[in-house]
VEXKE-41927 format. One record per residue (C-alpha): residue in one letter; residue number from 1; x, y, z. Coordinates in steps of 0.25 Angstrom, whole numbers, plus 5000, padded with zeros to 4 digits. Example, Ala and Ser with C-alpha at 12.3 -4.5 7.8 and 13.67 -1.06 7.14 Angstrom:
<nodes>
<res: a; n: 1; c1: 5049; c2: 4982; c3: 5031> .
<res: s; n: 2; c1: 5055; c2: 4996; c3: 5029> .
</nodes>
This chain:
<nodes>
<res: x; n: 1; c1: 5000; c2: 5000; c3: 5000> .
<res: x; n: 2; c1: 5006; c2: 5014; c3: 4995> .
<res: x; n: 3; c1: 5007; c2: 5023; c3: 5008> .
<res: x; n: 4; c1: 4998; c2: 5034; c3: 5008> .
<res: x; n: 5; c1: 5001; c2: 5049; c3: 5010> .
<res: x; n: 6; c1: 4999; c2: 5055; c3: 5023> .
<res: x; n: 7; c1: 4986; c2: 5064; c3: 5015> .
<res: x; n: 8; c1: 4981; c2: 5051; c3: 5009> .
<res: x; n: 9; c1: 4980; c2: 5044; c3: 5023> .
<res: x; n: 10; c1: 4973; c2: 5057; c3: 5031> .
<res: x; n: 11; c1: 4964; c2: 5058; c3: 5020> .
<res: x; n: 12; c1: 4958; c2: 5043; c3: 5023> .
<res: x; n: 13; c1: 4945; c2: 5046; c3: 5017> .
<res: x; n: 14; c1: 4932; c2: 5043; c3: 5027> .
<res: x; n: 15; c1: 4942; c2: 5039; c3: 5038> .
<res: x; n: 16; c1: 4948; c2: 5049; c3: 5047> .
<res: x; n: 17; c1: 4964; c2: 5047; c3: 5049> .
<res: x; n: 18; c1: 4971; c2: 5047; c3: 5063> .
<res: x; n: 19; c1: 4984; c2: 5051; c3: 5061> .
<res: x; n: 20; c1: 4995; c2: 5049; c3: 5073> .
<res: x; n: 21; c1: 5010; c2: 5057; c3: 5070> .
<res: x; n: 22; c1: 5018; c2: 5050; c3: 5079> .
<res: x; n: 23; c1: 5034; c2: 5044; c3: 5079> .
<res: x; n: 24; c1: 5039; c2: 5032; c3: 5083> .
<res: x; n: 25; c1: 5048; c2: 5038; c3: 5095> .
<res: x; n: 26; c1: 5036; c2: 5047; c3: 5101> .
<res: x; n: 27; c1: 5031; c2: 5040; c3: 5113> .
<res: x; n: 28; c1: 5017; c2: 5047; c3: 5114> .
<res: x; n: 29; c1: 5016; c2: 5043; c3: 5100> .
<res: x; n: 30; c1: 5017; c2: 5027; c3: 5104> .
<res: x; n: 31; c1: 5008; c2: 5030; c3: 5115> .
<res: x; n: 32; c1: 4996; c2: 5032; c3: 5104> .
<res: x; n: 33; c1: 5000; c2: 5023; c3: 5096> .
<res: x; n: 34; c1: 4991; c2: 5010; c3: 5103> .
<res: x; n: 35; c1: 4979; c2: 5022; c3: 5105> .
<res: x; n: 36; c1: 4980; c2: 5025; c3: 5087> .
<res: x; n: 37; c1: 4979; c2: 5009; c3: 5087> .
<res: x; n: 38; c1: 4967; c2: 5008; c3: 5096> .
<res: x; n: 39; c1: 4962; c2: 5020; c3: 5088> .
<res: x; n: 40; c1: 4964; c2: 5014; c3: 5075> .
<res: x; n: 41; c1: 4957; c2: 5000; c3: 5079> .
<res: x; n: 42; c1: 4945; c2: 5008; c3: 5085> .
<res: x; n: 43; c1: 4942; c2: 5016; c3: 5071> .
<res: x; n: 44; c1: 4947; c2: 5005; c3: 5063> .
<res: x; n: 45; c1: 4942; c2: 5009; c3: 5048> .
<res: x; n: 46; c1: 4937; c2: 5022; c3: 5051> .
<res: x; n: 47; c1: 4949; c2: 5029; c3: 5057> .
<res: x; n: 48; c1: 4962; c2: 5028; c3: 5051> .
<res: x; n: 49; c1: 4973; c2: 5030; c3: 5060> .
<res: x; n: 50; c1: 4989; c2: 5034; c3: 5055> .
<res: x; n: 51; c1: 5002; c2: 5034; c3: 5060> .
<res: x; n: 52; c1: 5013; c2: 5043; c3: 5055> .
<res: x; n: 53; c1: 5027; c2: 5046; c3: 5060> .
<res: x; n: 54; c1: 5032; c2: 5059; c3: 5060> .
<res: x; n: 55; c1: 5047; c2: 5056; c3: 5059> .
<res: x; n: 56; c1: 5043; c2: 5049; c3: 5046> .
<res: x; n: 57; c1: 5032; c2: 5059; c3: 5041> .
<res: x; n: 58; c1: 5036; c2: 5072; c3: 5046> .
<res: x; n: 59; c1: 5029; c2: 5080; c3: 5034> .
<res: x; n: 60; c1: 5016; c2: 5075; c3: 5038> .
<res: x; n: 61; c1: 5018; c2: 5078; c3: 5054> .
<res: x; n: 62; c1: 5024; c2: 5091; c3: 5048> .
<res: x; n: 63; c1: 5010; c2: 5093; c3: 5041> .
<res: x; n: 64; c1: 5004; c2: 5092; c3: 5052> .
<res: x; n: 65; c1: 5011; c2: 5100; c3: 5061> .
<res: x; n: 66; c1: 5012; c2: 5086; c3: 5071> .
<res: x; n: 67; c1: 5022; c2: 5091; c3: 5080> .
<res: x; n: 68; c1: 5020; c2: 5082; c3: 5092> .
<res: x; n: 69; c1: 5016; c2: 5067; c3: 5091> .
<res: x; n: 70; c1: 5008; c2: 5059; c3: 5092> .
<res: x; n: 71; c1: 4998; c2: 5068; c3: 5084> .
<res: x; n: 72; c1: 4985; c2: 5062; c3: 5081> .
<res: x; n: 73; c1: 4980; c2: 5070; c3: 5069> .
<res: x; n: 74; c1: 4965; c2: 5065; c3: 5063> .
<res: x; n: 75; c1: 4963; c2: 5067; c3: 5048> .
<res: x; n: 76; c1: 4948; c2: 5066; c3: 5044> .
<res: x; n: 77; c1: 4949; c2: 5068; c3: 5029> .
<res: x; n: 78; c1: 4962; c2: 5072; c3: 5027> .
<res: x; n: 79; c1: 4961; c2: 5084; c3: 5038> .
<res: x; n: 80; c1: 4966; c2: 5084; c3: 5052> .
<res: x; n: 81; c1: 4954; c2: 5084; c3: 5063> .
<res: x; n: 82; c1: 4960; c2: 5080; c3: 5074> .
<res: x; n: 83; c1: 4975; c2: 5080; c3: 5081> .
<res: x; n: 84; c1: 4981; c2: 5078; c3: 5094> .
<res: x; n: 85; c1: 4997; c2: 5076; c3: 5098> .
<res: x; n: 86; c1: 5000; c2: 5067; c3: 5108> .
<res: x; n: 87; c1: 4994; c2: 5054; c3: 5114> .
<res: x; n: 88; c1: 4979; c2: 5055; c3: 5112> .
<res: x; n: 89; c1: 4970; c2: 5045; c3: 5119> .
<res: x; n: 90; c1: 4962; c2: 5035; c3: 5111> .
<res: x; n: 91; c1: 4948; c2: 5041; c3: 5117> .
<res: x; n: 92; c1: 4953; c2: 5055; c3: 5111> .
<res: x; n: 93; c1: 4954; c2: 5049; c3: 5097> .
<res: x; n: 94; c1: 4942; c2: 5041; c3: 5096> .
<res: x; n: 95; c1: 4934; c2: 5053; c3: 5098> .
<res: x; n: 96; c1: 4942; c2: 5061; c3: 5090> .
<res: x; n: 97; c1: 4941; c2: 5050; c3: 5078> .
<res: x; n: 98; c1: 4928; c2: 5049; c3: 5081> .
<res: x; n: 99; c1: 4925; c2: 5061; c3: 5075> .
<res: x; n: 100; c1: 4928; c2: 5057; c3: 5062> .
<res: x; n: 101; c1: 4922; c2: 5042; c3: 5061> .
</nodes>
């Protein structure tokens, strides 16, 4: 499967897009991790959730001025609604997500 621009995943037509900005050496970031998981399995096929790395995609954590992370940003087709730095309890995403469903 080709890989998919970064506008091309946000834009997830009918299916609002979590996005977490996190790195591999942020330990707040590896504190989310299991609570995006839950998140995913809970909206499964209604909720697309994404992980991308800042040291690997900086111009896209530039684009959007994330300058602390984790940083949740929520994309409902293809514009930002929602975003929130740091560890975000799963409750507080649900009812942010749900929203959008």
């Amino acid at each position: 499967m080709p890989r998919k621009s970064f506008s091309e995943l946000i834009n997830s037509p009918g299916m609002p897009v979590l996005v977490d900005f996190y790195a591999d050496w942020c330990g707040p970031c590896k504190t989310m991790a299991p609570i995006l998981q839950q998140i995913a399995a809970q909206h499964e096929g209604k909720l697309r959730v994404i992980k991308i790395d800042v040291d690997k995609n900086q111009a896209v954590a530039q684009q959007f001025r994330v300058q602390s992370i984790p940083t949740l940003i929520l994309f409902h087709k293809g514009q930002p609604v929602w975003r929130q730095a740091g560890v975000v309890p799963a409750a507080q995403i649900n009812q942010t997500v749900g929203a959008y469903l």
